[in-house]
N, C-alpha and C positions, 0 to 999 in steps of 0.2 A: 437362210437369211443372207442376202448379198452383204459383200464384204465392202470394208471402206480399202482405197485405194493406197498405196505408198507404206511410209514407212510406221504408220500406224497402225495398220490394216486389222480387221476383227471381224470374224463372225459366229453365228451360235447355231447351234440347232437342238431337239429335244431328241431324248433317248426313253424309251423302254425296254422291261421283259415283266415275267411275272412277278417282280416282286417289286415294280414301283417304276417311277418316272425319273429323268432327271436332266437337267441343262446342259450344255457343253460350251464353253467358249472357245475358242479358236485364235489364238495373237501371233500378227506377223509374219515371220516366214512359213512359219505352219500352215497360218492362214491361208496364205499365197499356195503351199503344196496342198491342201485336203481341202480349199475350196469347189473343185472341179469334178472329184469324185465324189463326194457326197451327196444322196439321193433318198429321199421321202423312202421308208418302206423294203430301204435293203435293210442285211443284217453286217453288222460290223464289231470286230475286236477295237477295242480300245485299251491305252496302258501309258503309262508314265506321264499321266498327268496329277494336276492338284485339287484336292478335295477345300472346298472351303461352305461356310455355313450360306446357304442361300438366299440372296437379296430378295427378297419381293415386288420391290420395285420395279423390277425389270423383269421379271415373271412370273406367272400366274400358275405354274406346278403347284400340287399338292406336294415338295419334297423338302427336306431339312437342307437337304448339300447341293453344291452344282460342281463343275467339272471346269478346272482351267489348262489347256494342252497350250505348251509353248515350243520351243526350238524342237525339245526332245521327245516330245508326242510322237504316237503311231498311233493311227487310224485304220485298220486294215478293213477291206472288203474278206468276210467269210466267205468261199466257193460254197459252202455245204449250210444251205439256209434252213432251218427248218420246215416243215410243212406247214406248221400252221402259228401265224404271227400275235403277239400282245396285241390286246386289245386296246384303244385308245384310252386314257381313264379322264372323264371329263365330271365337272361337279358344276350340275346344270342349273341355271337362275331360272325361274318360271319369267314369261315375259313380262308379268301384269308389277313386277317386284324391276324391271330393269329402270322404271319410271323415278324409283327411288335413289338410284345409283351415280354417282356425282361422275361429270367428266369423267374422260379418259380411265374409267375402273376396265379391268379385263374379266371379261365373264365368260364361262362356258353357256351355251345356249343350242334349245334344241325346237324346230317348228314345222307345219306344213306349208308347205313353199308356195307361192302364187304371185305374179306380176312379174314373172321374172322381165330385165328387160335386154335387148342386144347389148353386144359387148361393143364398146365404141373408145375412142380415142381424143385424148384431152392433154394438151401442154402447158406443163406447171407454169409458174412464176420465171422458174429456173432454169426455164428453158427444156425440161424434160420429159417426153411421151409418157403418157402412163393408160393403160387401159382401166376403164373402169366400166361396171356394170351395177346393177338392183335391183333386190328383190324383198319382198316380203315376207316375212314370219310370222305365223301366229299359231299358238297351243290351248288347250285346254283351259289355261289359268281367267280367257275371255278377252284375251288384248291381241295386238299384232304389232308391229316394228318393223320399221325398215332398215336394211344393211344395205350397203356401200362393199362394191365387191374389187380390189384394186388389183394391179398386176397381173401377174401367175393365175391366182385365186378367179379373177374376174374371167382369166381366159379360158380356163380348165372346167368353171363353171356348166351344169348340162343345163340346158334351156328348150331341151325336146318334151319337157313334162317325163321326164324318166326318174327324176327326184322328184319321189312324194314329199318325203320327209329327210329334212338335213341338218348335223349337225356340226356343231362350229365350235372352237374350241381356242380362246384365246381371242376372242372379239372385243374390240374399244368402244364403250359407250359413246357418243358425242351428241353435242346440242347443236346439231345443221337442225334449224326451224323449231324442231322437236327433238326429245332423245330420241335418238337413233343410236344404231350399231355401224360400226366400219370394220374392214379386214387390215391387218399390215404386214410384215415378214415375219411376223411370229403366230399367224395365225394357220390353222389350221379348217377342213372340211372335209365330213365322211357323207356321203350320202346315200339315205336308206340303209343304214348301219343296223348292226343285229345287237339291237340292245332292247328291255323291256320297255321302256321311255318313248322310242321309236314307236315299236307293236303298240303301245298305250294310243299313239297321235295318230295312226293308221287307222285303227278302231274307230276313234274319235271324228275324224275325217268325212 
């Protein structure tokens, strides 16, 4: 997640292993040092920071605690990663149930992809470029949805038809037109991921 600027500065990001999930926040000069090395998908020591009971407001873990690193935080990059990484742990909404879910709820969500569209470029209010892109979802449960694919998310996005099936993890409901789904800095996309839910939509497909 991009940090804010100055003497505020913050950022977060999520952590795994096998025995569960959980937040990290990031303040200030920390901020300013561990924003530049942190990356999706390494492995990292973490230590001296503070445990506290987890907001759900601001995110959509399955975890009790989240993680507050300040001045005295260390973030280290591991050299000796393991071979084989935690799996993502999502707790998936059927689509046909996203219809019920009010504003801005974060859902995990899993579909077979079609209409993806090019990635293009669009300047906020604020003056700022944002790339965005969209594609469609739909599973099993007999519905489909559209997401709003923004930033990072929208660029990274494959649109060769090499995702069948993708899942998302940390997606904001919104009412553009319809419920729809959007992506933000807290979200997350595995695509053609090995989980049974996937094999189920393949089948399905």
């Amino acid at each position: 997640e991009s940090p804010k600027t100055g003497p505020g500065s913050v950022f977060s990001f999520d952590i795994c292993d096998e025995s569960g999930e959980m937040r990290v926040t990031v303040w200030r000069e920390a901020a300013d040092r561990f924003f530049p090395m942190v990356e999706e998908g390494r492995v990292y020591l973490i230590s001296k920071g503070q445990l506290k009971i987890a907001n759900k407001k601001y995110s959509n873990l399955n975890a009790q605690y989240e993680m507050s690193l300040g001045y005295d935080g260390v973030v280290q990059l591991c050299a000796d990663e393991p071979a084989s990484m935690p799996k993502i742990r999502y707790t998936f909404v059927p689509i046909a149930e996203i219809a019920s879910k009010p504003a801005n709820a974060v859902v995990d969500v899993i579909g077979v992809v079609s209409d993806v569209s090019g990635a293009s470029k669009i300047v906020t209010k604020a003056g700022r470029e944002l790339t965005k892109r969209t594609a469609k979802l739909a599973d099993d449960s007999g519905m489909s949805i559209e997401i709003t694919l923004w930033g990072g998310q929208a660029e990274r996005f494959p649109d060769d038809g090499s995702a069948q099936v993708v899942a998302f993890k940390g997606a904001r409901v919104t009412e553009w037109n319809e419920k729809s789904l959007g992506t933000n800095s807290g979200t997350s996309f595995e695509a053609n991921p090995d989980n049974d839910e996937a094999a189920r939509l393949k089948a399905w497909s």
